[in-house]
N, CA, C and O atoms as CSV, one atom per row, in Angstrom:
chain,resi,resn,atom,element,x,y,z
A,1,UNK,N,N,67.639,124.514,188.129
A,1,UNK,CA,C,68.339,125.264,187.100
A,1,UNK,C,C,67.330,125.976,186.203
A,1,UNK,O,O,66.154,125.622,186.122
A,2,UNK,N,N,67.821,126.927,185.583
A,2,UNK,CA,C,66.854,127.797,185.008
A,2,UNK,C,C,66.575,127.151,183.741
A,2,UNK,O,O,67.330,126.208,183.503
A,3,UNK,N,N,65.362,127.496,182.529
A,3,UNK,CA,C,65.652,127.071,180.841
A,3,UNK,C,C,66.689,127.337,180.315
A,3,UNK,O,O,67.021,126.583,179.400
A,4,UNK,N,N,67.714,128.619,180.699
A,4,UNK,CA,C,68.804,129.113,179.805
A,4,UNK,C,C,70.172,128.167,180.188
A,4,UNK,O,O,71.099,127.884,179.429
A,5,UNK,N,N,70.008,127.800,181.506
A,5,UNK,CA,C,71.088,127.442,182.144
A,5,UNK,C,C,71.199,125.706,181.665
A,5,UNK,O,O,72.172,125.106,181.209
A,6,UNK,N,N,69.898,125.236,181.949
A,6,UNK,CA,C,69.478,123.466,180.918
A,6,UNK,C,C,70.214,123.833,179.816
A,6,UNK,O,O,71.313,123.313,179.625
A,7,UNK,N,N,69.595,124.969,178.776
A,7,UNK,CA,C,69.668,124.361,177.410
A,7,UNK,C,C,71.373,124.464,177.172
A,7,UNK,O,O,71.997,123.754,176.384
A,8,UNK,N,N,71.843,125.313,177.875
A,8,UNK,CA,C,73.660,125.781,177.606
A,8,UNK,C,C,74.185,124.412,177.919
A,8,UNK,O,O,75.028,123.940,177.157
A,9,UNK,N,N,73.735,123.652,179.066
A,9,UNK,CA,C,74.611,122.405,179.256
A,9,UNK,C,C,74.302,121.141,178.403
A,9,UNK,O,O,75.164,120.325,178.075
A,10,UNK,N,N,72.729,121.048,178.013
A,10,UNK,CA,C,72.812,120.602,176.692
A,10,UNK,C,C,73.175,120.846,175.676
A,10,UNK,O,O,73.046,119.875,174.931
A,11,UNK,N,N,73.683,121.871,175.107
A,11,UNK,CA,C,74.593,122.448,173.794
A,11,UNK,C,C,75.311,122.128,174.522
A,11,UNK,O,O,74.491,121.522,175.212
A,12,UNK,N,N,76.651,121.918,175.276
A,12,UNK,CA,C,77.496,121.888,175.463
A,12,UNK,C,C,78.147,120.543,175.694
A,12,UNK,O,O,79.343,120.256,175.653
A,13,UNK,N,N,76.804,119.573,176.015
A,13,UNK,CA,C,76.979,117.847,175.734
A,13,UNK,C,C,76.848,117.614,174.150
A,13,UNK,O,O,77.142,116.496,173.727
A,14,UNK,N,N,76.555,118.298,173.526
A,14,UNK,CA,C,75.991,118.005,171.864
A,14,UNK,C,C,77.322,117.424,171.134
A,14,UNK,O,O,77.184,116.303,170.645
A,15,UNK,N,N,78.896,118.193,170.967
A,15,UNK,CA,C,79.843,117.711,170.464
A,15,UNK,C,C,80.579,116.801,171.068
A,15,UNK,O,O,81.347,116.179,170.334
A,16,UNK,N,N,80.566,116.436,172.633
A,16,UNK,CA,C,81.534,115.455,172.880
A,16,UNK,C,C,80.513,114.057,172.336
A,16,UNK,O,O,81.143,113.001,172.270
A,17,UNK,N,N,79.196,113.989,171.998
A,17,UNK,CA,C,78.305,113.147,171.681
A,17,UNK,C,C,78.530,112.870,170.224
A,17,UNK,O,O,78.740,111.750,169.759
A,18,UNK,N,N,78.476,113.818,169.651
A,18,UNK,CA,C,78.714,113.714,167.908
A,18,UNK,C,C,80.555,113.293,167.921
A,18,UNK,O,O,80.858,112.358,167.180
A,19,UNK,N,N,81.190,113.659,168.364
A,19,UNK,CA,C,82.428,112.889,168.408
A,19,UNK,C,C,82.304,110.924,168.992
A,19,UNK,O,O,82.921,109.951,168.558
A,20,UNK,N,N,81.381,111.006,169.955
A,20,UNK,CA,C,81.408,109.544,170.637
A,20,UNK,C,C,81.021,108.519,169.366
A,20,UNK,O,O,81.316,107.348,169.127
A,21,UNK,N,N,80.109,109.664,168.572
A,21,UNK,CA,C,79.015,108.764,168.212
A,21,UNK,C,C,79.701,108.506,166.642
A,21,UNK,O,O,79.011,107.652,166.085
A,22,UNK,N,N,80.958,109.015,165.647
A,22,UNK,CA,C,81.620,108.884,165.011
A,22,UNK,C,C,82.822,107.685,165.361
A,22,UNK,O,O,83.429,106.882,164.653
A,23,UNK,N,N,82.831,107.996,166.799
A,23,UNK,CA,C,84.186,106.820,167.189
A,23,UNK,C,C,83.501,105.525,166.955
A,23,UNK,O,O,84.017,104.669,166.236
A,24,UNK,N,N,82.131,105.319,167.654
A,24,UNK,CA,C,81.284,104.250,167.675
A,24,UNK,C,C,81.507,103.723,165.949
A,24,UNK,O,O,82.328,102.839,165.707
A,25,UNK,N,N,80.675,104.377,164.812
A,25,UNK,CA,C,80.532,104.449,163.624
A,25,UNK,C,C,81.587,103.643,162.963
A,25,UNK,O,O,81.418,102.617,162.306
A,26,UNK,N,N,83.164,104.506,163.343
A,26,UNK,CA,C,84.461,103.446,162.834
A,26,UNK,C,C,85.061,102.826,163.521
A,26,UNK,O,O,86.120,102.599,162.935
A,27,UNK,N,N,85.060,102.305,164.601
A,27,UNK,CA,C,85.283,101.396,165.366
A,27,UNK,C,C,84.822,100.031,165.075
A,27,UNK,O,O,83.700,99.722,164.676
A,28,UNK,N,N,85.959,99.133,165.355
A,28,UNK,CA,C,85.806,97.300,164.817
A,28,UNK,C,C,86.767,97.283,163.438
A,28,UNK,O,O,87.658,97.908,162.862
A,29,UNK,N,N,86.171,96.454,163.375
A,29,UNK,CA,C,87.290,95.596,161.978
A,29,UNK,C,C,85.757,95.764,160.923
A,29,UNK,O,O,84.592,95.529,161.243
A,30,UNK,N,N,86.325,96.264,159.581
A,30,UNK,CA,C,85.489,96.161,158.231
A,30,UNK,C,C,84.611,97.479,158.483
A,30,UNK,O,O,84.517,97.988,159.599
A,31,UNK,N,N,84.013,97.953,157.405
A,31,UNK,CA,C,83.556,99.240,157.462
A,31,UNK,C,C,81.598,99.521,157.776
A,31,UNK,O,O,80.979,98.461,157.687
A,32,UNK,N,N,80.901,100.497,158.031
A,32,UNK,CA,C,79.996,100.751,158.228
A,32,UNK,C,C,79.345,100.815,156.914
A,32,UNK,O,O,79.787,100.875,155.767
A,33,UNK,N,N,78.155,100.785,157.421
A,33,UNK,CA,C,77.196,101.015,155.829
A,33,UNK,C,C,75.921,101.596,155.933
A,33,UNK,O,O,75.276,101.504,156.977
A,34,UNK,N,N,75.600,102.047,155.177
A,34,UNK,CA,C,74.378,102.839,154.768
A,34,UNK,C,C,73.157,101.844,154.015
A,34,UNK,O,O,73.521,101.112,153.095
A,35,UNK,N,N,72.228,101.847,154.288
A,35,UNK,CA,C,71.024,100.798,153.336
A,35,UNK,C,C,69.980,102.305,153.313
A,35,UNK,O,O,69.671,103.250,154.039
A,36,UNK,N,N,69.783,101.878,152.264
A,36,UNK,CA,C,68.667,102.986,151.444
A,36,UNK,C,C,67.326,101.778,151.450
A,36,UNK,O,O,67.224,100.620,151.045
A,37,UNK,N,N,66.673,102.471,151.941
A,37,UNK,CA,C,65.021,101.398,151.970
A,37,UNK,C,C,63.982,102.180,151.188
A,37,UNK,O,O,63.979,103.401,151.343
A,38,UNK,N,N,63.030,101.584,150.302
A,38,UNK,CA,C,61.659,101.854,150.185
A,38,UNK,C,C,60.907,102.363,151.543
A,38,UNK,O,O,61.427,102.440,152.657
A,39,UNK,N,N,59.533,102.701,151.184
A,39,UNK,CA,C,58.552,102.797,151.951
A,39,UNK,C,C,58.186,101.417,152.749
A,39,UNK,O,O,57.779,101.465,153.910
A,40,UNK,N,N,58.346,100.266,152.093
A,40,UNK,CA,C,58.000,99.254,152.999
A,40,UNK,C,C,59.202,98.756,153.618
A,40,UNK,O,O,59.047,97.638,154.109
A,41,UNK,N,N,60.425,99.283,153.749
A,41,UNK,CA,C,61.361,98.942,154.339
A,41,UNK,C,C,62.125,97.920,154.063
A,41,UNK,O,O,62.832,97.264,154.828
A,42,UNK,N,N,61.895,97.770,152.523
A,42,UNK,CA,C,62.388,96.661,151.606
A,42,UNK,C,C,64.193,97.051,151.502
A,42,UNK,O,O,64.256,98.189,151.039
A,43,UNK,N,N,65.137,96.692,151.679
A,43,UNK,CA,C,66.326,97.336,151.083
A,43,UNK,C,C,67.035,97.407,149.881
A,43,UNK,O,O,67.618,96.474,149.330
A,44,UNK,N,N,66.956,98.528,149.518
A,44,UNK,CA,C,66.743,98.872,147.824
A,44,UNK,C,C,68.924,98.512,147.459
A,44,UNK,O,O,69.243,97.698,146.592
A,45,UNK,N,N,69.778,99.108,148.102
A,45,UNK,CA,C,71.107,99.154,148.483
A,45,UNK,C,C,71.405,99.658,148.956
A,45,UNK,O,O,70.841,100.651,149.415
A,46,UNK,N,N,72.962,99.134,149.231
A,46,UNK,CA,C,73.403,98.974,150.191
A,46,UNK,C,C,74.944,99.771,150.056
A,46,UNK,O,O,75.877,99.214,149.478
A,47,UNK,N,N,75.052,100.905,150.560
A,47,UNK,CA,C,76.381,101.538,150.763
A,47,UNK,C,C,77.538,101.624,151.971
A,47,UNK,O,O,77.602,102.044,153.126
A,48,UNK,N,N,78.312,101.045,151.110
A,48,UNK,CA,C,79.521,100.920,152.012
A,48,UNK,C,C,80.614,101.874,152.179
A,48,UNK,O,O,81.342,102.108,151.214
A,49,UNK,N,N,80.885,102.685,153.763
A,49,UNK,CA,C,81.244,103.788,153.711
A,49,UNK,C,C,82.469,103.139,153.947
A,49,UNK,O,O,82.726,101.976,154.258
A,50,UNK,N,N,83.566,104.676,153.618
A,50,UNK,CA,C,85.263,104.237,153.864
A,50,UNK,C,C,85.710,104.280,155.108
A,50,UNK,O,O,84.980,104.625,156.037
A,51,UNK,N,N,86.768,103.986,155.238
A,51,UNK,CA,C,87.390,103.866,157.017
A,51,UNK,C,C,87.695,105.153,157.151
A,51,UNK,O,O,88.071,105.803,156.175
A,52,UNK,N,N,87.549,105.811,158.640
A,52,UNK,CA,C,87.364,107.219,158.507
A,52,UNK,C,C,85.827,107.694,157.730
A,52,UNK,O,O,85.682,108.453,156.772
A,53,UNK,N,N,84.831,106.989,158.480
A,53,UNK,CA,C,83.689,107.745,157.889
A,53,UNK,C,C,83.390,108.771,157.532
A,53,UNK,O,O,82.595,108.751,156.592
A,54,UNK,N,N,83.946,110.554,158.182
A,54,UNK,CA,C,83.799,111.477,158.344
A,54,UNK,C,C,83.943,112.146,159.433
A,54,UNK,O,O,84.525,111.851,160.477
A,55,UNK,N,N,83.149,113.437,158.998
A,55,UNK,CA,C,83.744,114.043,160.656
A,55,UNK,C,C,82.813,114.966,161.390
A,55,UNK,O,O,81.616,114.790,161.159
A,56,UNK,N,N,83.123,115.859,162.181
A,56,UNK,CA,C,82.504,116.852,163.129
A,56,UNK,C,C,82.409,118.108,162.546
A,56,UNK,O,O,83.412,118.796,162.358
A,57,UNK,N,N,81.293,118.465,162.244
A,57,UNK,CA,C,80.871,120.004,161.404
A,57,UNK,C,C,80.938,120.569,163.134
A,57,UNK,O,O,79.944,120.175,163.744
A,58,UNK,N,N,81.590,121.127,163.717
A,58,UNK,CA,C,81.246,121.753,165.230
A,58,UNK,C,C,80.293,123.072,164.887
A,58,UNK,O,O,79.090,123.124,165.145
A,59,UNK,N,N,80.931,123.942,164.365
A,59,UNK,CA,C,79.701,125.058,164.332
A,59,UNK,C,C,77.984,124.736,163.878
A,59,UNK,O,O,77.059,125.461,164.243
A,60,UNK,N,N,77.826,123.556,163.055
A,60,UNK,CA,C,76.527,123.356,162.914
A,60,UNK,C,C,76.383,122.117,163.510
A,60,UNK,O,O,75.422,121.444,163.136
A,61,UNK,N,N,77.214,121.607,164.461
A,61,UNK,CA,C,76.764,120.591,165.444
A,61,UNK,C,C,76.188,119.394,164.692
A,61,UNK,O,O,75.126,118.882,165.045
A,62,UNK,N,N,77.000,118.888,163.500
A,62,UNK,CA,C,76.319,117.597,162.557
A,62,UNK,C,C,77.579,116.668,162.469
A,62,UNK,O,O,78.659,116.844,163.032
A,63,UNK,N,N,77.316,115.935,161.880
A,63,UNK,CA,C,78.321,114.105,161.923
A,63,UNK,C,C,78.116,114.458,160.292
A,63,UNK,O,O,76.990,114.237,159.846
A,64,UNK,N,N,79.072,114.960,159.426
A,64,UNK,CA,C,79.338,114.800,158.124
A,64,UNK,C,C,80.075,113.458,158.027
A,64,UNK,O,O,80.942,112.874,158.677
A,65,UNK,N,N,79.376,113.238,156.971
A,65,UNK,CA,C,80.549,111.481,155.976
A,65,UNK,C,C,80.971,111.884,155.076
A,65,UNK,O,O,80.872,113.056,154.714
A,66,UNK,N,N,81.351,111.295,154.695
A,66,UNK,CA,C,82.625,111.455,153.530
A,66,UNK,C,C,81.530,111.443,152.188
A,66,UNK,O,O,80.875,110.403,152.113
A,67,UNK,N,N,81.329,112.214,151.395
A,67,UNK,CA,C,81.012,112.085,149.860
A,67,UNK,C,C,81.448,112.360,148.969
A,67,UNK,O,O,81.996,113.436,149.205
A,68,UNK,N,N,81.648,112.034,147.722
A,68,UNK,CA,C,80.530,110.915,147.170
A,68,UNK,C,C,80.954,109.605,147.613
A,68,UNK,O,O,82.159,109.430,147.429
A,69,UNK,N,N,80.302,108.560,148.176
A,69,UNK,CA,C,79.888,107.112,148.029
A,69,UNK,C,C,79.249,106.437,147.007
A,69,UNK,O,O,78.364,107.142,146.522
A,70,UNK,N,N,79.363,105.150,146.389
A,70,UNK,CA,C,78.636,104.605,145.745
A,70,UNK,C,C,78.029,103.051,146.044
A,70,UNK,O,O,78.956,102.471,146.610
A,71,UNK,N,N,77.114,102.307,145.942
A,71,UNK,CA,C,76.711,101.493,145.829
A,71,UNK,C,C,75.871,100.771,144.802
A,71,UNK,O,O,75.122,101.344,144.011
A,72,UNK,N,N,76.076,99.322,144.885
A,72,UNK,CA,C,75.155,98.727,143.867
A,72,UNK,C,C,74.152,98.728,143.997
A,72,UNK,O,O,74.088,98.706,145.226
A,73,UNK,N,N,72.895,98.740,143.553
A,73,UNK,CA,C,71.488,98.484,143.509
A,73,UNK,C,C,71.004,96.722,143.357
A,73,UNK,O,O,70.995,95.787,142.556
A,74,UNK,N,N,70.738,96.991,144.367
A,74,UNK,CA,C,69.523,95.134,144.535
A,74,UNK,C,C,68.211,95.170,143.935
A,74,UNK,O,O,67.576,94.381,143.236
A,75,UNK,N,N,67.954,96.517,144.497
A,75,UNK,CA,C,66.203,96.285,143.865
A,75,UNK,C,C,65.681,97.321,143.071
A,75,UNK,O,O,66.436,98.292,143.052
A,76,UNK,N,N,64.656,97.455,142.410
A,76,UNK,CA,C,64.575,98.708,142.107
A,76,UNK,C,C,63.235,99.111,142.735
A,76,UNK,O,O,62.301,98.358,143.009
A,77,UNK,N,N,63.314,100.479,142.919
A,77,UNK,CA,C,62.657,101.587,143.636
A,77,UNK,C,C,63.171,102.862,143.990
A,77,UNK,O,O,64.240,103.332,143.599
A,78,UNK,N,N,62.244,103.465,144.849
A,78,UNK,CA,C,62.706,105.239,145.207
A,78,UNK,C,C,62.771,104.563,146.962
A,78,UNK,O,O,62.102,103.901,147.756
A,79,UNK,N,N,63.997,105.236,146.841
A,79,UNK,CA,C,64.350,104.917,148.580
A,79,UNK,C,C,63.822,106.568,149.108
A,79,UNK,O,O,64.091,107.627,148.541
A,80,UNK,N,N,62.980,106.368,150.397
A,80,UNK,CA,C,62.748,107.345,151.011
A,80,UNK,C,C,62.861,107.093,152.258
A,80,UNK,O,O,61.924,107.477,152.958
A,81,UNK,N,N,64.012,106.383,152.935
A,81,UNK,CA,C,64.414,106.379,154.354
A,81,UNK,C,C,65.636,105.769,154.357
A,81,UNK,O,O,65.973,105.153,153.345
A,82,UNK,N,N,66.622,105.842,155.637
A,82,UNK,CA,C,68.082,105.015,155.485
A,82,UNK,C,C,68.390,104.747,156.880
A,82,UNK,O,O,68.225,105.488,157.849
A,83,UNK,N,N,68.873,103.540,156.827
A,83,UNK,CA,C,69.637,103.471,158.233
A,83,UNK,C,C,71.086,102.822,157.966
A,83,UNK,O,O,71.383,102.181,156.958
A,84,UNK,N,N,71.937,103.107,159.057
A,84,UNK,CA,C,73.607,103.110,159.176
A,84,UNK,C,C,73.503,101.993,160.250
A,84,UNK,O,O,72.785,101.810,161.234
A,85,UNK,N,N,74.529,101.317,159.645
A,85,UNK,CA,C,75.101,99.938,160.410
A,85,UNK,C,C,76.499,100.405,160.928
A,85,UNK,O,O,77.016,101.349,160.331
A,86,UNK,N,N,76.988,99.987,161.702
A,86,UNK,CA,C,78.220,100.544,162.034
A,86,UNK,C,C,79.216,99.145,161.304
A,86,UNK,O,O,78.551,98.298,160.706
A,87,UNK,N,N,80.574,98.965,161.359
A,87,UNK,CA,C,81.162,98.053,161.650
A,87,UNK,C,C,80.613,96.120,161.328
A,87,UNK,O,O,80.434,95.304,160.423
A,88,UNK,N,N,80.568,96.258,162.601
A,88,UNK,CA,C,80.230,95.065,163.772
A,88,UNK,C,C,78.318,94.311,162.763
A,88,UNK,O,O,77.869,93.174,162.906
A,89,UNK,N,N,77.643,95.529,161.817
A,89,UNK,CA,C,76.372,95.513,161.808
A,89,UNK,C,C,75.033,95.419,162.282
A,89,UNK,O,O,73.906,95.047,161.955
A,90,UNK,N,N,75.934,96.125,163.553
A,90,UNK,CA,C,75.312,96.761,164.674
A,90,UNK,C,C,74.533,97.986,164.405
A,90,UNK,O,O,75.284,98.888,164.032
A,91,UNK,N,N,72.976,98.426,164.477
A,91,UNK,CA,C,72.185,99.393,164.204
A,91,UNK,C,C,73.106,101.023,164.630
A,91,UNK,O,O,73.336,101.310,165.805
A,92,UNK,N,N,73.396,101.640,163.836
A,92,UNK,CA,C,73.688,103.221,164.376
A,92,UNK,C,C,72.942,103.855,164.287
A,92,UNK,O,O,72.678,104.619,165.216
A,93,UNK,N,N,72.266,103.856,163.186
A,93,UNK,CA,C,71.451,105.242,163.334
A,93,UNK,C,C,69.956,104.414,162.112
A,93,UNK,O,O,70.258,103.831,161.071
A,94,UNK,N,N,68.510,104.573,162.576
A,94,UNK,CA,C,67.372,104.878,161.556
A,94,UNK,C,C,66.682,105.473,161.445
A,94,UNK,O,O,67.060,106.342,162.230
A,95,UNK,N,N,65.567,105.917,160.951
A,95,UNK,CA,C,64.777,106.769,160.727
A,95,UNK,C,C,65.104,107.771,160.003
A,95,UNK,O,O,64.346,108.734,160.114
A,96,UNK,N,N,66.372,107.939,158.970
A,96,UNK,CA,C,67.131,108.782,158.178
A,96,UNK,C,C,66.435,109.463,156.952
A,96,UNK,O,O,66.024,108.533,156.257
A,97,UNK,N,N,66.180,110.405,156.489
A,97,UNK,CA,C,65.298,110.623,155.918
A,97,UNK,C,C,65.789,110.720,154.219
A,97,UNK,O,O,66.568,111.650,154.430
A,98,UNK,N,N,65.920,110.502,152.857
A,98,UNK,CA,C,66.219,110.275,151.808
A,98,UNK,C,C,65.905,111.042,150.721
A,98,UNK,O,O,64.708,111.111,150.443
A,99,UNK,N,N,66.585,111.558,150.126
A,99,UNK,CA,C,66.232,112.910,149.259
A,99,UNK,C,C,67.135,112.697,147.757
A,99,UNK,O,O,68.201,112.086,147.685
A,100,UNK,N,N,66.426,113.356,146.608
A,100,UNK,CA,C,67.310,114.092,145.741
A,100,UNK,C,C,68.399,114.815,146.241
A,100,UNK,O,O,68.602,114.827,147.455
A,101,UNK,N,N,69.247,115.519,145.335
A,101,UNK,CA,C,70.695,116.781,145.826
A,101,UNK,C,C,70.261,117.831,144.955
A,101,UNK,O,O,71.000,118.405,144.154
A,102,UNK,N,N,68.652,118.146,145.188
A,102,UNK,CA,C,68.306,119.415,144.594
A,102,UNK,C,C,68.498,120.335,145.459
A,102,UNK,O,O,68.930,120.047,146.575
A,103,UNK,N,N,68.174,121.787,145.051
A,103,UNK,CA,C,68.567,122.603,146.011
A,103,UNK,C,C,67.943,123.218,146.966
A,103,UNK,O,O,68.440,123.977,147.798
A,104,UNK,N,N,66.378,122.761,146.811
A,104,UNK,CA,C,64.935,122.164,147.421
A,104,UNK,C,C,64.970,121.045,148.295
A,104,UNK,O,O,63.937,120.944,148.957
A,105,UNK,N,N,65.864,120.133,148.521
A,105,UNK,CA,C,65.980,119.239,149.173
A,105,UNK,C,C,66.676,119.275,150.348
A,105,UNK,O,O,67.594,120.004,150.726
A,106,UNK,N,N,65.917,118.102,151.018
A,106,UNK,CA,C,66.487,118.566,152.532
A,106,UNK,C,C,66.975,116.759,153.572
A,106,UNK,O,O,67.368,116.422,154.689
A,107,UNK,N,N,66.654,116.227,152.455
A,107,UNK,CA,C,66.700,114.811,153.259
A,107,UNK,C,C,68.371,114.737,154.034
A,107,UNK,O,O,69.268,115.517,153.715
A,108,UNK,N,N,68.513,113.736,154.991
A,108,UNK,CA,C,69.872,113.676,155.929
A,108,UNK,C,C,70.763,112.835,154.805
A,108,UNK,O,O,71.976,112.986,154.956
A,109,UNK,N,N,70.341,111.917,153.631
A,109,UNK,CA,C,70.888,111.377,153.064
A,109,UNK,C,C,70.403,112.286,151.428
A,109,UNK,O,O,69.311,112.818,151.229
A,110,UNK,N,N,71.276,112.246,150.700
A,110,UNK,CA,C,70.972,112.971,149.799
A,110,UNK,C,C,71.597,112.448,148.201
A,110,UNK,O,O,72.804,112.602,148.015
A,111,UNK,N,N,70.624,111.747,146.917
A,111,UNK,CA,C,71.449,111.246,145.651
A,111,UNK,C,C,71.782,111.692,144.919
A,111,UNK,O,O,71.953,112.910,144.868
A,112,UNK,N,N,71.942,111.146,144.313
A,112,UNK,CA,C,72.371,111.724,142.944
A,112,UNK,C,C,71.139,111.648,141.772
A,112,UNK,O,O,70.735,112.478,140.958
A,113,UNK,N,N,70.666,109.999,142.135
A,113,UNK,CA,C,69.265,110.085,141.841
A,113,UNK,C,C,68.210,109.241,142.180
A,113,UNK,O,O,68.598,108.073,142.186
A,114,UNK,N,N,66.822,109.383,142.515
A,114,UNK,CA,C,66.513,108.532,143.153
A,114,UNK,C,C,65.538,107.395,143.123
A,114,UNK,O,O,64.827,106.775,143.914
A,115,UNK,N,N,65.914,107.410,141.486
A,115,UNK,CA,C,65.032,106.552,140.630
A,115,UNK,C,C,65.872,105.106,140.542
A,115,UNK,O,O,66.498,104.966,139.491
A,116,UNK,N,N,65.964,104.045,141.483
A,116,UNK,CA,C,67.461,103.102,141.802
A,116,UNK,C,C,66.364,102.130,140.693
A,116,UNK,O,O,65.190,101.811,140.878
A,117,UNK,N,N,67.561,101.743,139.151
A,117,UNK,CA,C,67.267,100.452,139.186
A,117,UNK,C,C,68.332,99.425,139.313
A,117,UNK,O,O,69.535,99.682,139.350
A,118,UNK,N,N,67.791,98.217,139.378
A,118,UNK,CA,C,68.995,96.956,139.966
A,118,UNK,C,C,69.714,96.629,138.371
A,118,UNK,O,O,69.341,96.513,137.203
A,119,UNK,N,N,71.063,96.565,139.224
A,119,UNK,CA,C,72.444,96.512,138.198
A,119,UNK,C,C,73.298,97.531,137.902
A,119,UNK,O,O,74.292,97.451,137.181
A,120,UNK,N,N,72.664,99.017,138.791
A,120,UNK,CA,C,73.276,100.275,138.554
A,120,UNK,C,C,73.867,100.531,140.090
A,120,UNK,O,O,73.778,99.830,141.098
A,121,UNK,N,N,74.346,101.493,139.918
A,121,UNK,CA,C,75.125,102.377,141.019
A,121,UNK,C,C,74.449,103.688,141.378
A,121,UNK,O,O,74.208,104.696,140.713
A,122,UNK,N,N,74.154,103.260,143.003
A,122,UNK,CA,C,73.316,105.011,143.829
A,122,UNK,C,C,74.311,105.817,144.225
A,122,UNK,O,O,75.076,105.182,144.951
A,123,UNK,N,N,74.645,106.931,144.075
A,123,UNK,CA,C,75.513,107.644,144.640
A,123,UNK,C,C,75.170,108.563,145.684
A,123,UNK,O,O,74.428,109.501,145.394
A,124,UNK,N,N,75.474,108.472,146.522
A,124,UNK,CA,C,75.552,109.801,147.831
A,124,UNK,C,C,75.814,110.969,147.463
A,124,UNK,O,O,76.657,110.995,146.566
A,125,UNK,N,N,75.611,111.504,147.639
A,125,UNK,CA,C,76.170,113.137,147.171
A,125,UNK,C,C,76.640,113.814,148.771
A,125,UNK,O,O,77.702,114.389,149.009
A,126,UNK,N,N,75.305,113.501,149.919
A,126,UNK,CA,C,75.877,114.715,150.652
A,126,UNK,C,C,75.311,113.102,151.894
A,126,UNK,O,O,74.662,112.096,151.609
A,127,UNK,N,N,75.906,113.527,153.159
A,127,UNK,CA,C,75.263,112.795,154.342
A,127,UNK,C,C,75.640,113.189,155.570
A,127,UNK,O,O,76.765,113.158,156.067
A,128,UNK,N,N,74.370,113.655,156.140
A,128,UNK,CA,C,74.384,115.385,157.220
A,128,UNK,C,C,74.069,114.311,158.431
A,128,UNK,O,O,73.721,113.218,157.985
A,129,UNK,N,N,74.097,114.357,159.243
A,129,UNK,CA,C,73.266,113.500,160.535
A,129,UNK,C,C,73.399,114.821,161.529
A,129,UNK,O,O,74.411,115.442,161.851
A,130,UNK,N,N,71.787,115.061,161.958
A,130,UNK,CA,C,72.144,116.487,162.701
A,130,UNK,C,C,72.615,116.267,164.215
A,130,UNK,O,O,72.074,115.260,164.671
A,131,UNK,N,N,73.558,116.976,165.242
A,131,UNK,CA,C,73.909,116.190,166.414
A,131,UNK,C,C,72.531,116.770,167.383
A,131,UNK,O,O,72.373,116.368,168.536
């Protein structure tokens, strides 16, 4: 097969994947969650998404969630990575990358702010996962 002819049938596996991979996400009993980590992979908190996580951006081929979310804070620090538990607390997705909701910012998870101390509430603002 040619490069043009590969890459069309890979775009063309991209959304039935970002759909699989949302069913996976809310599927089971009790909801998925988000953990915001430090640099040492400490977990700063812990967000718990709603049933019906979100959905299928098809033209930009991304897994949108539902925002705003909130969670409590355990520890304090600047979270600069995240990973998603599904359900079950089964690994979905890591290596997530963690940002302000400036307009300079580009992280897949994005706050409100990202100075977390413990006894407060982190809020989500935006959460892109690209397919």
């Amino acid at each position: 097969m040619s490069p043009s002819h590969l890459a069309a049938r890979a775009a063309a596996a991209r959304l039935p994947a970002l759909y699989a991979s949302l069913a996976m996400l809310d599927s089971g009993v009790g909801r998925a969650r988000i953990e915001l980590l430090d640099a040492g992979a400490t977990v700063l908190a812990v967000v718990w998404m709603q049933d019906g996580a979100g959905g299928v951006d098809e033209s930009a081929a991304q897994l949108v969630l539902t925002t705003p979310m909130e969670g409590a804070i355990a520890a304090a620090g600047t979270p600069v990575a995240a990973r998603i538990r599904d359900a079950t607390g089964a690994l979905w997705a890591d290596g997530l990358t963690v940002s302000d909701d400036g307009p300079e910012s580009a992280g897949d998870i994005r706050l409100a702010d990202t100075d977390l101390v413990p006894g407060h509430f982190v809020r989500i603002t935006l959460a892109v996962i690209q397919g």
